[in-house]
C-alpha positions, 0 to 999 in steps of 0.5 A: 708643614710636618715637623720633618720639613721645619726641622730641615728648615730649621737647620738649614738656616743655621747654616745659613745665617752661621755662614752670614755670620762670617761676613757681618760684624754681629754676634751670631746669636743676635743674627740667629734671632732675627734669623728665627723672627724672619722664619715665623712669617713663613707658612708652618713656622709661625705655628712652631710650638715645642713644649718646655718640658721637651725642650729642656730635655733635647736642647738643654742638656747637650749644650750645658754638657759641653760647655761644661765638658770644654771649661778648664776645671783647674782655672774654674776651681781659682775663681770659685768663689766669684763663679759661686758668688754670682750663681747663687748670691746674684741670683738670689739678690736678682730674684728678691729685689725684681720680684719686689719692685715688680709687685710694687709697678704692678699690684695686680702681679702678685709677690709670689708670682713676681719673685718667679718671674726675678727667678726666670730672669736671674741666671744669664745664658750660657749657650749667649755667653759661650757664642759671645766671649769666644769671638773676643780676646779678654783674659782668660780669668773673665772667660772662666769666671762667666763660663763658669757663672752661666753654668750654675746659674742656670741651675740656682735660677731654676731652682729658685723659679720653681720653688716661687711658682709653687708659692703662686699656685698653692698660695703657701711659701715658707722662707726657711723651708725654701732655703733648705730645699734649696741647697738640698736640690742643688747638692743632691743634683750635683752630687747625682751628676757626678755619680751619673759620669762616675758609672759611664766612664767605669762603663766605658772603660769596661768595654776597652778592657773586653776589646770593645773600644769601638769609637762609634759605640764609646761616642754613642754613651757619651752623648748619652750621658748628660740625658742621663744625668737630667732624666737620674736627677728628674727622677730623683726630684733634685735639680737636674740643671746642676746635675749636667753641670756636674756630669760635664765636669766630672767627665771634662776632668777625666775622659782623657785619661780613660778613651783612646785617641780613635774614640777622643778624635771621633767623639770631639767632631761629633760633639763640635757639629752637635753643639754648632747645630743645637746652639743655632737651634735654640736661639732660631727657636727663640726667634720664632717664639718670640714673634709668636708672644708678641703677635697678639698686643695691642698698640696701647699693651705694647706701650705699656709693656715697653715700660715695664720691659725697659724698667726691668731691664735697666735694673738687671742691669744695674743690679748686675754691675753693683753687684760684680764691684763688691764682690770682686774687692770686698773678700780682697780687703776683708781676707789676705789669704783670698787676697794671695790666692786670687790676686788682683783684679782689674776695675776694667775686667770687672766691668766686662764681667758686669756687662755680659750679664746676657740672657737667652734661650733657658730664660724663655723656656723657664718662662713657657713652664709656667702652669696655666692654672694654680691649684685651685684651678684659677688661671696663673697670675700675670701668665702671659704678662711674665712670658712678655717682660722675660722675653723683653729683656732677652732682647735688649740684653741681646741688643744692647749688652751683647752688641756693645761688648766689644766696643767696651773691650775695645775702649777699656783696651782689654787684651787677651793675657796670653796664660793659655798660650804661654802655658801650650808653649811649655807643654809643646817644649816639655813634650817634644823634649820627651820624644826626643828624650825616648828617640836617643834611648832608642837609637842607641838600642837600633840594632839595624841599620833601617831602624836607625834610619827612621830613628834619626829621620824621626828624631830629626823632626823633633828637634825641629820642633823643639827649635821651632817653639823654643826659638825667641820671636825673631827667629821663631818667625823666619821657623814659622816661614819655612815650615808653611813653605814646606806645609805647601809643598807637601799638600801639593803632594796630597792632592796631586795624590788625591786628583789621580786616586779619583782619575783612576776610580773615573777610569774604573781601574779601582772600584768605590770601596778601594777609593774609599780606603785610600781616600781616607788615607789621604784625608788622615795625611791631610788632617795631619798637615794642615792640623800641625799648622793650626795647632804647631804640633 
């Protein structure tokens, strides 16, 4: 089977297992996963081998910049510190004690060797976190915190991983010259990430300033720009991870202020299917891969390999939830100022925010980057046994940590704070004040009388939304009644509109392209009505 026909394999099983995914009560990255383990039985499938290299670059890139992109900048920036807390002191304290517990099970895995393989499994996911936490109604506070954990993570494990492999394969490790390294490939990453977004957005806005604000072209570049990033920050030898964070959040923060709506309307559904199909694809991928790694072991091999898997995994775990704990109260009772500016937080929030230390698919692919040899030529050490324990504790952080979340969530009575929803509402008051604000100015300069007609007919309508979102809950209710019985009534209309557009082209009174201009009309109408229910606009 040709890389063509696993590709279209590949993605439509995405669609399917997304639409199983409605039915079952299971997170979808662990349906994914079975999903993929299931595909590797079928011919041409099993063999599946994507270099980490080129997965990195196709697959990680695009997801980061999304999450990235979609975070709220401003929240991020309140929990910076227990975001920058986990990223880089979890990770660091991840990577030393793993690393040293591993070489004492096992002295044939050297330290160095060890220590890559805490780095590998350091960072949590944020493709497993996203697709996790977005089903689940917990404060917003916790979103941001993980959301914002995953990303950098991401960055700092990688970082961490690759200066450990080379210990491994030359033999030659220095803590201090690490540590500088360190922080100079993650500042030079962020800083190159940053200056990649800077100069696509000045791009971009130069093209709408020549009349070129295409939203075809406009997307096309923003696509581009975290490939852009990855590949500036390889080049440069600095951490490429940190530079798409930084990307996303330079573009998150400012892209709505220099793209029109045609180009924010196109550029969003096509950013919405790219990261639906690339989120089914990693974790589809990882199925498959995981299937491969552990088709040769023997019985006795994988007995052993439990062992060691389910030891790791126990103290990820625990490493996890003792971390979260200190971390959150310690800067609380040590700094009144912390203790103002981040207020309290809940001992049941925390839990949620130990327990969703998941891992996935950048896991797997940092553990596949291991060289095959050192520098002397000798084989890695302890190669295939590293890919093993990183790909055991994927899965049962998948299966036991992602499975009961909710349950967790649901013991601890963890309800979604409302901020979100509250903050929307006042945005939608402030706004529809505005308009009508701007209606009366202009009503009182109508100087025909079909002008004034459409002014009050529009001024009429919002002030109906303003009454709508202003009204107290009872009356807000009987509102939200009546206006889904005049949302039926009009796309009654819409598709009476539509069902006669296609008799008239099935008549050949109209050809193709006049049934495509007045299908798109009506399409936009309908988007309009249905868009106003879903997000009361």
């Amino acid at each position: 089977m040709g890389i063509i026909e696993i590709t279209l394999g590949l993605l439509l099983a995405v669609a399917a297992v997304a639409a199983l995914g409605k039915w079952v009560p299971i997170p979808l990255p662990i349906l994914l996963v079975a999903g993929g383990i299931a595909l590797s039985y079928l011919p041409g499938f099993g063999e599946l081998r994507i270099e980490p290299d080129v997965f990195f670059l196709l697959f990680i890139p695009p997801l980061l910049f999304a999450d990235g992109w979609l975070i709220p900048k401003r929240d991020l920036m309140r929990s910076l510190r227990p975001v920058l807390l986990l990223a880089f002191g979890l990770v660091f304290l991840t990577t030393v004690v793993v690393g040293y517990m591993m070489h004492w099970l096992i002295p044939s895995l050297p330290l160095a060797a060890a220590l890559a393989l805490g780095a590998v499994i350091s960072p949590t996911d944020a493709v497993s976190v996203s697709a996790i936490t977005s089903r689940l109604k917990v404060p917003s506070r916790v979103t941001t915190i993980l959301k914002g954990e995953s990303l950098i993570n991401d960055a700092s494990g990688l970082v961490a991983f690759k200066f450990a492999v080379a210990a491994a394969a030359t033999g030659a490790f220095s803590w201090s010259d690490a540590t500088v390294q360190f922080f100079v490939q993650s500042g030079g990453g962020f800083a190159l990430g940053l200056a990649v977004a800077w100069l696509i957005g000045r791009l971009r806005l130069g093209l709408t300033r020549f009349c070129l604000d295409d939203p075809l072209i406009l997307t096309v570049l923003s696509l581009l720009t975290p490939f852009a990033a990855y590949l500036a920050a390889e080049a440069a030898h600095v951490g490429s991870i940190l530079a798409v964070v930084g990307a996303a959040l330079y573009a998150g923060a400012h892209d709505g202020r220099i793209i029109d709506a045609p180009t924010r309307a196109h550029s969003w559904e096509v950013w919405r299917m790219l990261q639906f199909a690339f989120n089914g694809l990693v974790f589809l991928i990882l199925g498959v891969q995981l299937h491969s790694v552990v088709a040769g072991l023997s019985r006795a091999a994988a007995i052993e390999l439990a062992g060691y898997a389910l030891i790791l995994s126990a103290a990820v775990i625990a490493l996890r939830l003792a971390w979260v704990f200190p971390a959150a109260y310690l800067p609380l009772l040590l700094s009144k100022r912390t203790r103002d500016r981040e207020g309290a937080y809940r001992p049941r929030n925390v839990f949620v925010v130990g327990w969703s230390g998941v891992r996935g698919s950048v896991t797997l692919a940092a553990a596949l980057s291991i060289p095959l040899t050192t520098a002397t030529g000798a084989p890695f050490p302890g190669r295939d046994l590293m890919i093993l324990l990183a790909a055991s504790v994927i899965v049962v952080t998948l299966l036991l940590n992602a499975t009961t979340l909710p349950l967790f969530i649901r013991l601890l009575k963890i309800r979604g704070d409302g901020v979100a929803a509250r903050e929307e509402r006042a945005a939608r008051i402030a706004t529809a004040q505005a308009g009508i604000t701007a209606l009366r100015q202009r009503l009182t300069q109508a100087t025909h009388a079909d002008e004034t007609r459409f002014t009050q007919a529009l001024l009429t309508q919002y002030e109906h939304r303003l009454q709508r979102h202003s009204a107290n809950a009872d009356r807000r209710q009987h509102l939200d009644t009546q206006h889904d019985t005049h949302r039926d009534i009009w796309l009654d209309a819409v598709k009476a509109e539509r069902k006669e557009l296609m008799e008239m082209r099935k008549a050949d009174v109209i050809n193709d392209e006049v049934m495509r201009v007045l299908q798109a009309d009506i399409d936009l109408e309908e988007t309009l009505i249905v868009g106003a229910t879903r997000h009361e606009l």
